[in-house]
N, C-alpha and C positions, 0 to 999 in steps of 0.2 A: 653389806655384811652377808656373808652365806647363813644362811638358817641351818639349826643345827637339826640332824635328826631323828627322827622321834620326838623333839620334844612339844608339850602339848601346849604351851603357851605362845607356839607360834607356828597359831592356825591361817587357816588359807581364810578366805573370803567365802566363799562356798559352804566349806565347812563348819567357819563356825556360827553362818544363818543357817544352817542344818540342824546343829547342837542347839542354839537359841529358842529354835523353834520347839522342838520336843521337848524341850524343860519348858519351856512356855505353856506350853500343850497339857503339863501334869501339875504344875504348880499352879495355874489357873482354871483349872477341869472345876466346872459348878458342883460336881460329885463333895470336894473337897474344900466345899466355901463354911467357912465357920471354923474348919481342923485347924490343927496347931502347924509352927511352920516346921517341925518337927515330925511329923505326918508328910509334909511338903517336899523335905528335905529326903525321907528315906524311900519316898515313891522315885525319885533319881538315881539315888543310890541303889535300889534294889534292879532298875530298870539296867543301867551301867553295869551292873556285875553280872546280867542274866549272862546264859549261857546259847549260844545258836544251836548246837548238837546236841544239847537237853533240853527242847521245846522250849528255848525262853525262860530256863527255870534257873535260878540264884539260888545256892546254898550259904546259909552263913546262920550264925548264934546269936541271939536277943545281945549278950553282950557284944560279941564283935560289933554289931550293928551301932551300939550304943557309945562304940569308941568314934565309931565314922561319923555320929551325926554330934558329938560331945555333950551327951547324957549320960543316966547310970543304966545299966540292966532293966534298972525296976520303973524307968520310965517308960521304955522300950515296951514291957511286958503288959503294963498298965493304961497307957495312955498312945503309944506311937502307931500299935499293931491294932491293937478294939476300935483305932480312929480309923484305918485304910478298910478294915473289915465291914466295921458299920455304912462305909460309904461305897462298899462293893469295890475297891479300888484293889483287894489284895484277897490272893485265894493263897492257902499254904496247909503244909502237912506237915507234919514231927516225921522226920527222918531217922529211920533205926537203921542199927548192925545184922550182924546173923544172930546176935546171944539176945535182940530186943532192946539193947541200950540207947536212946536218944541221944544220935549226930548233931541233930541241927534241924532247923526251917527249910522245908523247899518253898520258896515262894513264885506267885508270877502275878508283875504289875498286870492283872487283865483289860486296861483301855491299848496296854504296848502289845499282849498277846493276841490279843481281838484285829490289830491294826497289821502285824504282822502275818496272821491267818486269812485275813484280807485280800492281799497278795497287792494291794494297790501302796507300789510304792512312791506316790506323791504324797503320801500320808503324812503326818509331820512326826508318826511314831511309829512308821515303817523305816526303824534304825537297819543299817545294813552290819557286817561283821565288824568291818574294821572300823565306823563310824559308834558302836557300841565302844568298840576297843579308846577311840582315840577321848571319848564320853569317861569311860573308866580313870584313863589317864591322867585327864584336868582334874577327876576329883581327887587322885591321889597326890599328886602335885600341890592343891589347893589346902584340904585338909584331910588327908589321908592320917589314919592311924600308923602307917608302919612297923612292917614288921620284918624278921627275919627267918626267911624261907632255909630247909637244908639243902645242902650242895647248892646252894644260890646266893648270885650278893644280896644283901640285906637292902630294903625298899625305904627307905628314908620316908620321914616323918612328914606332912605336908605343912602351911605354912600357917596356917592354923589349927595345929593339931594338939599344939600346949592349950587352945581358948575353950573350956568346959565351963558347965554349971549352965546358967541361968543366961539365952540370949544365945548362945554359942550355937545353936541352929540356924538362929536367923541371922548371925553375923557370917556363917557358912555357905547359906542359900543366897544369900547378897553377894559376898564375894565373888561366885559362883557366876551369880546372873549379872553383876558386872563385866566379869573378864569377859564374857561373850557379847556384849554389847560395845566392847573396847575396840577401836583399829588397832594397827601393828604399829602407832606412836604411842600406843598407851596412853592415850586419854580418852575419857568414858567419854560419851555421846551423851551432852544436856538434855534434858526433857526441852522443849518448848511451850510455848505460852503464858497466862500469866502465872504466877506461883505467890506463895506465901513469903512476905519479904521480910518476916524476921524470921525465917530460917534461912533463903538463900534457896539458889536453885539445885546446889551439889544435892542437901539434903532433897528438896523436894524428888529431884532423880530418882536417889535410894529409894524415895516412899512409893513412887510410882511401879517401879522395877516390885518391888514387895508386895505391894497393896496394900500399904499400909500409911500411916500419918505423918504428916509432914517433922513431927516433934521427934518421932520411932523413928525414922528414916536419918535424923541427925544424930541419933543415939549410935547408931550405927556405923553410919560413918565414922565416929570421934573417936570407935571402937575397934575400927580397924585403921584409921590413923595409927593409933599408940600400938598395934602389934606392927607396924609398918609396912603393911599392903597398901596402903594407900594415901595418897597426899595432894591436897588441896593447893590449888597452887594460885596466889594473886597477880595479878602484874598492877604496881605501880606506875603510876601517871604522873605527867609533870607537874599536877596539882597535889600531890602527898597523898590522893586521894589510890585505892587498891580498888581500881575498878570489875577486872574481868576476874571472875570465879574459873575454875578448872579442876577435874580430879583428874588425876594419874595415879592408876593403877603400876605399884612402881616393878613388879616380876614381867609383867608385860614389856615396859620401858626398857626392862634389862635383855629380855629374853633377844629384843630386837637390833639392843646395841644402841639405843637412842637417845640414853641419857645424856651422854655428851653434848647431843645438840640443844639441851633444853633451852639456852639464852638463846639461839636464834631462833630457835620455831613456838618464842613466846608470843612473841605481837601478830603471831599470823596464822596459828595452826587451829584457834581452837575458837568456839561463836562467843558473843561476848552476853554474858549475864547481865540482861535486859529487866531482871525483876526488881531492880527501883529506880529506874530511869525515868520514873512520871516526877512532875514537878513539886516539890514539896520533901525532898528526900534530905534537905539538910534540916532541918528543924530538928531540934533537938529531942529527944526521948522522957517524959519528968522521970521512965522509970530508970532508967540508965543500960537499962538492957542492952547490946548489942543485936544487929541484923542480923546477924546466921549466927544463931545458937546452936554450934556443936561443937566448942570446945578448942575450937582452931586459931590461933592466935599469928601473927606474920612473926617472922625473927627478927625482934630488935625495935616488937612497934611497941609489946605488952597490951596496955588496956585500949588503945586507938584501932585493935584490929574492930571492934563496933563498927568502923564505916569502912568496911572490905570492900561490900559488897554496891560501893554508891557507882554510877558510871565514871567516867572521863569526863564527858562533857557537860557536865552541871557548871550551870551558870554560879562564879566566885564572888560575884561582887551584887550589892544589891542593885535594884531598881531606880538611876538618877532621873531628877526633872532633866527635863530638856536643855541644854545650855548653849552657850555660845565660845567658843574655841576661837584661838587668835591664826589660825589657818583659815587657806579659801574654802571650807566645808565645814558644815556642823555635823556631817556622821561619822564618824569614830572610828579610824579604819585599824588604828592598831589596837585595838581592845582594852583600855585602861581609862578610867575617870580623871579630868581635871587633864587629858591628855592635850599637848600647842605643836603647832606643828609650825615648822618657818617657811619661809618662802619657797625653798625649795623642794618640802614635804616629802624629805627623806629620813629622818629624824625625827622625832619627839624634840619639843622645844621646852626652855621653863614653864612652870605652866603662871610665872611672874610678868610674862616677856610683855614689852612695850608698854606696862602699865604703869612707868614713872612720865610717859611724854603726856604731854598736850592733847585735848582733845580739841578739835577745830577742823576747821575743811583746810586746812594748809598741811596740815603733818601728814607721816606717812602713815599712818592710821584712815586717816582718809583716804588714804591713796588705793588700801588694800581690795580685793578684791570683794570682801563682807561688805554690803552696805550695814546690816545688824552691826558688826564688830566698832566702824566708827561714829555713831552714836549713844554707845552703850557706856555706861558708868562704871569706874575703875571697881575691884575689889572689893567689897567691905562699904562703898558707898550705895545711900539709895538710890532708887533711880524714880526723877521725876515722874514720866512717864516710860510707859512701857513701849521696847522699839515696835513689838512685833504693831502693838496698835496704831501707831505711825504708819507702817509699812499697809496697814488695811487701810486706814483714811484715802494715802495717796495712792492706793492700786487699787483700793476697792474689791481686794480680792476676800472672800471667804472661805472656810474650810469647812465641808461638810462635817455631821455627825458620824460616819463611820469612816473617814481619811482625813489625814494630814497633809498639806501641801511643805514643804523643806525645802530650804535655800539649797542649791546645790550650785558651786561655782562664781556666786555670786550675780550668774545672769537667767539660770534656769530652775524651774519649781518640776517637782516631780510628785507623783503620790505614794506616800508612804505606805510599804506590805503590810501583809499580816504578822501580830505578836506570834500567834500560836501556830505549833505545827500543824497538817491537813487535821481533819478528823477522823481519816482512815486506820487505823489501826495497824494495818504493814506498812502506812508512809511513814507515822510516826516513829513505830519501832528503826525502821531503815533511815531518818534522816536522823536521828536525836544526836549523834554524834558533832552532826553542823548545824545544831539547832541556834545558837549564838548570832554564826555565818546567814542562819533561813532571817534573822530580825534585819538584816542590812539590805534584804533584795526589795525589790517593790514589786510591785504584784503583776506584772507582766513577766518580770524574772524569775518569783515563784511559782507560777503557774508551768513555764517551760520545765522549772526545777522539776515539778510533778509530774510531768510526762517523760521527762528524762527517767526518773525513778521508777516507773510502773512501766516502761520498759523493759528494766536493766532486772526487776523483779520477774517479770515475765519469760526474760532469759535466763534467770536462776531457776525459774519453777520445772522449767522443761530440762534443766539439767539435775538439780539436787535431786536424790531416792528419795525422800520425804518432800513435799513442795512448802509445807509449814517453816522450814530451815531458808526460804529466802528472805524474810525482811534481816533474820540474825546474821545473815550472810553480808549482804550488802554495808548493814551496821557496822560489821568488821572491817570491810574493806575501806570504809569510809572514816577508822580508828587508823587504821595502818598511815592511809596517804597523810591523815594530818598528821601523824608521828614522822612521817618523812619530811613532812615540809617543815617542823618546827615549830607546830598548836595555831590554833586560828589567830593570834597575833599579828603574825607572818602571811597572813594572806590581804594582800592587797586590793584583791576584785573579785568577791567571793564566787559572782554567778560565774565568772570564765573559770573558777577551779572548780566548781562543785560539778558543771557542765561535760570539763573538759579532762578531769585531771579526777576527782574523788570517785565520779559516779562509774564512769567506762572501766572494765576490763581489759588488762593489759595482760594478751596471754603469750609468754615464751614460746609457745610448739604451737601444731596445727590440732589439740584437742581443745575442745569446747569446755572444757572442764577445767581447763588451764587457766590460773592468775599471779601473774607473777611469778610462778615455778611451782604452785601449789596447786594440789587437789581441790576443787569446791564443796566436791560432796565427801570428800574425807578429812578434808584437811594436813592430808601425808603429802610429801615432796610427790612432784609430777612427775611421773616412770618414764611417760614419753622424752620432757625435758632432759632426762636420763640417758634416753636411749638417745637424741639426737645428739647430744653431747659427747655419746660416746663413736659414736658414727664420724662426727668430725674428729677426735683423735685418732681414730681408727688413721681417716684418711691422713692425716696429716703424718701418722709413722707409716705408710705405705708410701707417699711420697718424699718422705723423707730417706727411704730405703730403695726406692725406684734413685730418688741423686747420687747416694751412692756409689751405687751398681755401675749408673752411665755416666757420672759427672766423678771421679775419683779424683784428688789430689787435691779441690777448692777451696781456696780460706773458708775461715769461719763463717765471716761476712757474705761472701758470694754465695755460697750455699744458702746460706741465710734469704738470699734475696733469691734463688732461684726458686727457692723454697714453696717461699710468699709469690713467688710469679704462677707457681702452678696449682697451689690452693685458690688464688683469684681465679683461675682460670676453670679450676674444679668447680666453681661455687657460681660462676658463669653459666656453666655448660648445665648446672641444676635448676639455676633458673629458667633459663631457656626452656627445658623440659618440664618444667612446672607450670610453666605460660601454657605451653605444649599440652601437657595434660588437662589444663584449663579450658584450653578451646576446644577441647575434644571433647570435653564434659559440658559443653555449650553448644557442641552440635549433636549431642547425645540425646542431651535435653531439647532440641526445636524437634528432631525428629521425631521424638515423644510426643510433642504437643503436638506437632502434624498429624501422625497416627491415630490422637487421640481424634483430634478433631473430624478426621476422616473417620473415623469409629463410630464419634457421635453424626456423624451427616446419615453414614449406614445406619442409625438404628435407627434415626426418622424416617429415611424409606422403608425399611422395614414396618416400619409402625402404620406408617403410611398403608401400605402392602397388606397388611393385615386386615387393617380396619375396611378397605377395601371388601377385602375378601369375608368378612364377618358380614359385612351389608350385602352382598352375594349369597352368602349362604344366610341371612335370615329373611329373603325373600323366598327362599323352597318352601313348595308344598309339605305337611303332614306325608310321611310314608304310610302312615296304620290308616287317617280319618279323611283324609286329604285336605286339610285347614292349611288356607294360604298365608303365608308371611308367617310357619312357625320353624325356622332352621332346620327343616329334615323331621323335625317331632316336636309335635304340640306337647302342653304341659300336661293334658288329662291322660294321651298317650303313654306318656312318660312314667307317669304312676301307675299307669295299668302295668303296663311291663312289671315296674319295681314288685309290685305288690304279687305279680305271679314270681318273680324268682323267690320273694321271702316265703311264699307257702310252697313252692319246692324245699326249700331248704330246711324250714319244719318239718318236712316229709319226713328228710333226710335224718335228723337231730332225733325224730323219735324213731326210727326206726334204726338208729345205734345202738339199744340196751332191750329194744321191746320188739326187736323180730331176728330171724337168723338169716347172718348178712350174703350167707351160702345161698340162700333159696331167693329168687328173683321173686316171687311171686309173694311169697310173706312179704317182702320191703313193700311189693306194689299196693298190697292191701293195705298197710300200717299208711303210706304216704296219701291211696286214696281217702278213709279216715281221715286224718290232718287237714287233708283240702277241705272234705266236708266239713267239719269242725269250725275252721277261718270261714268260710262261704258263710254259713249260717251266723256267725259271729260280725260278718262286716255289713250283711243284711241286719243284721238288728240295731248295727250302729249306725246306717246311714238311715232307719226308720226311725228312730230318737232325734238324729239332726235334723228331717224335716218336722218334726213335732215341735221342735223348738225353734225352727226357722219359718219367715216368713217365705214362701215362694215367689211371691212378688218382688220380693227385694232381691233375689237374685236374678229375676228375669229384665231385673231394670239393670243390673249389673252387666249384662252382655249374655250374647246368646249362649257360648262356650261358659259362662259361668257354674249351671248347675252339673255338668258331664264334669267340670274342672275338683269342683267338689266332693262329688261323687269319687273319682279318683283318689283325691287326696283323703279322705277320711278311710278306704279299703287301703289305700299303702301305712296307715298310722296303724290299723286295727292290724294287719300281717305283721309290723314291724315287732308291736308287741306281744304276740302270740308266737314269733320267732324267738324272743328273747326270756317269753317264757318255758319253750320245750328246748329251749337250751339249759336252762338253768336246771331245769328237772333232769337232763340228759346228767351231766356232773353229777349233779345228786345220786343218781341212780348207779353212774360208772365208779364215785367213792365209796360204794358200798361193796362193789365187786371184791373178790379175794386180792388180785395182785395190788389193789390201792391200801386195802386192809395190810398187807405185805411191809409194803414200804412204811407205813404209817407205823408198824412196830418197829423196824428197821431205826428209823428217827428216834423213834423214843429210847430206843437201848444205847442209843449211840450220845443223846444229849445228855444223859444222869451217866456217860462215862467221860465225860471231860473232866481234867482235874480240880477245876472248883467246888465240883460238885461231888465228888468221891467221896470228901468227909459224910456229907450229909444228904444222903440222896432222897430219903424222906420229908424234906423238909418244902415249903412253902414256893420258896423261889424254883426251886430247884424241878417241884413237880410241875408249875406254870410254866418253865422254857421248854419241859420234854413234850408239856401237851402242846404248846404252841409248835413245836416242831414236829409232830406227829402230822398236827392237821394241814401245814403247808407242803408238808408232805404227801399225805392223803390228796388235797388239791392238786399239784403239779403232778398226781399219776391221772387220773380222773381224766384233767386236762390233757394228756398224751392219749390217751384211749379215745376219747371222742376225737383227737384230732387224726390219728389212724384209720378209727372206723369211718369217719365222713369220707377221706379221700379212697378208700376200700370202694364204698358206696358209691362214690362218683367216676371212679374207674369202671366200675361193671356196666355206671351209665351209661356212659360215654361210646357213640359208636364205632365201632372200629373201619379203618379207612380199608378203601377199596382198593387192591392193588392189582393193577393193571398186569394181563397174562405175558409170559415173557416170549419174547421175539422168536424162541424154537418153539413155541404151539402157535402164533403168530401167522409166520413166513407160509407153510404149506395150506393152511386157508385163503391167503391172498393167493396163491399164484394157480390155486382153482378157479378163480374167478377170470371172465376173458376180457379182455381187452377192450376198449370202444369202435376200435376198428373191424375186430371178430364180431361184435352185436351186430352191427352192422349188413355186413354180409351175410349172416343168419336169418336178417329179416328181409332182406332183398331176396 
């Protein structure tokens, strides 16, 4: 179906986690926890109508407002506006004419204006023009007021725009935050995990999407059922039972054209409603209540929709003793009590059969393969003793406490699996579908079952956008294959289907995301499967119009089969190049691993190389003391150094604001001062460490000890004597005029944004201008010392020698004579 355009209910993928997010972003803002969702609802609203060429600004009337969100006026005025204001969410002015008359509200959501003035568009409320535009749209679509504009068509009414009074926000803002959590099949995306199972998981969805209770959330939905946006939708199971929940959002459904297909893409598009799949789901209720309480009833069930919500595969029949069957096995392969199979156990037999004959070692009863079955007592007779205790006497076999041993075939004992599914919580949720099937494996067959499954999970998790949607995933897929096979009945040898047949993916195309023709992580028909589908008709009327062209005149037939000779032959010539491409991607891949490996051999010589060379170079002498085995420089060296550049650099820092940076010789005095300062300062802190040290105990430390200390205590005392005539520098240069400058600059500028224009005396209003003053004030401060230092360090800095150029050069040299002229001079 081509998308039509413009229209807003059929948004792109992009888009509408774009939209999802920014309402997200405002109906969930902490600013806003406790507000009404009427508060929630107009923070969207007002966001959607701003304007980009009016700073972000939305104009509109308390009542217009009060039509869009389906209130009165005097909610709007009372309770919708004092709720955004008191939570800082909404800045706004009374709009007049030229005569003074009141237009309207300017408003601006300030978390959307703040995010925008940001300039950082990864924001989730850095809306762009047309994403604001396409924001505005859904909601006039959804529940738009409408109205009729002049000299313009008239904008039609949204689809909840008859729903006022009491609720009509919250049924608006759900709606809303539905259709954006919808795919383009129109069915909402179930919450996951466990949920509350007498509402069901549609409801819980709602509540979660809201933030609110699981009971609200079914309110809601049953509320926008009956305006018909939305519909629940069961799928019936072979047991009577209406296992899988689903909402469909039904303007979405249409918007896409996909109603039509709703009976096929039931059993496969959507996760299955896992919230009372634990055992104990059939028990009856004393109160009579129904599982999802919202009002939702199946067509034609009435009062039996109560158990919508139970799965598929809940166990129908109770729990029998163990018994004995007139077949050659006692495990139950077609699923039914009191089940006989005949000789050739293909069929169900009476479950009467052969109980008028004789019991004796001569009949064929004795003959069967059960030794149990020919000494066991007819029907309705007691029985002397018990066979199984016969069968211990003469095998002396016992059955532990935690397994059963089972006749199987009549010559082999097996150990009976596990009742219960793993106790992992994604195997369970993932197997419950063949939980019937998991009681017939033994426990060698369940265990691979379990590794099969935590595979096949492991391969959903790296494909599904949420990894929580793999055990739902799998569950489904394991609904589907037993609907194809015709219910666990029909399954003859559970572990080679569950193995081979329920658990694997079977994907049409070459995407990973492909099952069967369907998306995993959307559950929409596979695009790819599409496109290769359409590639082969593609080729098939290309070839079919290539016969033409050079085969003219051919029967039907012959065409027919030239046809088919040269589509094999196309599909030949793809494989081939697929193989092709194959090996190429496998010699793509060794030479990768060659490289790599040759990468890693290199960086061990390197490493090697290094390390080398680091045991080289920490054999050098001290350059300053000459201490051998310290890398070029001992460590007390080391600090001496440090500790004179930090008392230059105080030089430096007071001599910013406290001498004139013009005159060399004031800098020289202010830096010598400084020195002296630190000098006398690291002298009376290394005269306190020996007061409080022992000097014996470092002369037993190592001869380098006390010089190492010494060091290190003069580079601690500089460091913080550096960071104190820094700190005083700032101090000093914030006081200066151009810092003072800026710092009013900020403040006139912060009490003229428009939140703050009503009320620029006010509390808040005077706290963001002083705060922006003084970050102001700082960031000049900071630019001036970082000017004057590098000022100061340029005049330091000696300037380079440059060498006289080659024409005053040349005629000095070739005054001078020769070696051969000296020569003969001295001779």
């Amino acid at each position: 179906m081509r998308l039509e355009l413009g229209n807003p209910l059929q948004l792109s993928k992009t888009m509408r986690a774009r939209l999802l997010a920014a309402v997200r972003a405002l109906v969930t803002s902490p600013a806003l926890a406790g507000a009404s969702d009427g508060a929630r609802l107009a923070s969207v609203v007002l966001t959607a109508k701003a304007k980009v060429r009016n700073d972000y600004q939305a104009k509109i009337w308390a009542a217009e407002l009060g039509r869009w969100l389906g209130v009165s006026q005097s909610t709007v005025a009372h309770t919708v506006l004092p709720e955004l204001r008191a939570a800082g969410f909404l800045g706004s002015n009374v709009a007049t004419n030229a005569f003074g008359h009141a237009t309207g509200l300017e408003c601006w959501v300030i978390p959307m204006y703040r995010a925008q003035q940001a300039g950082d568009r990864r924001h989730a409320l850095a809306l762009s023009r047309s994403e604001l535009a396409v924001l505005l749209s859904l909601c006039e679509v959804l529940f738009g007021p409408g109205w009729a504009p002049k000299d313009k068509e008239p904008i039609p009414a949204g689809l909840l725009a008859g729903r006022a009074g009491r609720g009509a926000a919250t049924d608006r803002l759900g709606l809303l935050l539905m259709v954006l959590t919808t795919g383009s099949a129109g069915w909402l995306q179930l919450c996951p995990g466990s949920v509350d199972t007498g509402r069901g998981r549609p409801a819980a969805t709602v509540a979660r999407l809201l933030g609110c209770s699981a009971a609200a959330g079914a309110k809601v939905l049953k509320r926008l059922q009956e305006h018909g946006v939305a519909e629940v939708v069961r799928k019936e199971t072979g047991s009577g039972l209406n296992a899988q929940s689903r909402v469909r959002l039904v303007p979405v459904a249409k918007a896409h054209g996909v109603a039509v297909r709703e009976a096929r893409r039931v059993a496969r598009s959507a996760f299955s409603d896992l919230a009372g799949t634990a055992s104990g789901d059939l028990e009856t209720d004393e109160t009579g209540e129904t599982l999802v309480a919202t009002g939702i009833e199946d067509t034609g069930r009435g009062e039996t929709a109560g158990l919508a919500d139970l799965t598929a595969t809940t166990q129908h029949h109770a729990v029998h003793a163990s018994g004995v069957s007139a077949g050659d096995s006692l495990s139950l392969s077609g699923g039914f009590s009191g089940e006989g199979r005949e000789g050739g156990g293909c069929r169900p037999g009476r479950a009467c059969l052969r109980e008028d004959q004789a019991v004796d070692g001569e009949t064929a009863v004795a003959e069967s393969g059960s030794s149990v079955a020919g000494v066991g007592p007819l029907r309705g007779e007691k029985p002397t003793k018990s066979p199984v205790d016969e069968q211990e006497q003469a095998g002396g076999i016992a059955a532990g406490a935690d397994a059963r041993l089972t006749v199987v075939g009549g010559r082999k004992t097996q150990q009976q699996g596990r009742s219960e599914l793993p106790a992992d919580l994604d195997l369970r949720v993932a197997l419950t579908p063949v939980s019937w099937l998991w009681t017939k494996l033994n426990r060698w067959q369940q265990d691979h079952v379990v590794k099969a499954a935590e595979t096949e999970l492991a391969q959903l998790r790296q494909v599904l956008e949420w990894a929580g949607q793999a055990p739902s995933a799998l569950a489904v897929r394991l609904t589907s294959r037993l609907q194809e096979t015709g219910g666990e009945a029909q399954i003859a040898r559970p572990f080679g289907w569950i193995t081979h047949r329920g658990l694997v993916r079977r994907p049409a195309c070459s995407d990973v995301r492909c099952d069967d023709g369907v998306r995993l992580d959307t559950g929409a028909d596979c695009d790819n499967c599409a496109n290769v589908l359409h590639s082969r008709r593609a080729w098939r009327v290309r070839i079919a119009a290539e016969v033409d062209q050079e085969l003219p005149g051919l029967e039907t037939n012959s065409q027919y089969q030239e046809i088919e000779a040269r589509m094999r032959h196309h599909a030949e010539a793809e494989g081939a190049n697929f193989v092709a491409r194959q090996a190429e991607a496998r010699a793509r891949a060794e030479r990768r691993a060659t490289a790599r490996a040759e990468a890693e051999a290199q960086a061990l010589v390197e490493r090697a190389r290094a390390a080398a060379e680091a045991a080289v170079r920490q054999a050098v002498a001290c350059e300053d003391c000459g201490r051998e085995r310290s890398a070029g420089l001992c460590e007390a060296c080391d600090h001496r150094r440090q500790a004179e550049v930090l008392i230059g650099e105080a030089g430096l820092l007071a001599a910013t604001w406290s001498a004139d940076l013009t005159n060399p010789v004031a800098v020289a005095a202010v830096a010598a001062k400084v020195r002296t300062a630190i000098e006398d300062a690291i002298a009376a802190e290394w005269a306190e460490f020996q007061q409080i040290t022992n000097p014996a105990t470092l002369a037993v430390a190592g001869r380098g000890a006390l010089e190492d200390a010494a060091a290190h205590t003069a580079t601690l005392t500089a460091e913080s004597a550096a960071a104190e005539y820094r700190h005083e520098a700032l101090v000093m240069l914030g006081r200066s005029e151009d810092a003072q400058a800026e710092a009013r600059k900020a403040y006139a500028t912060e009490l003229a944004k428009p939140w703050f224009q009503a009320l620029p005396d006010s509390d808040d209003a005077q706290r963001a201008a002083t705060e922006a003053a003084a970050r102001a004030q700082t960031r000049t401060a900071e630019h001036l010392l970082a000017v004057r230092l590098e000022q100061l360090r340029t005049q330091a800095r000696p300037e380079q020698v440059r060498p006289a150029p080659w024409s005053r050069r040349l005629p000095e040299l070739a005054d001078r004579p020769l070696d051969g002229e000296s020569l003969e001079v001295i001779a």
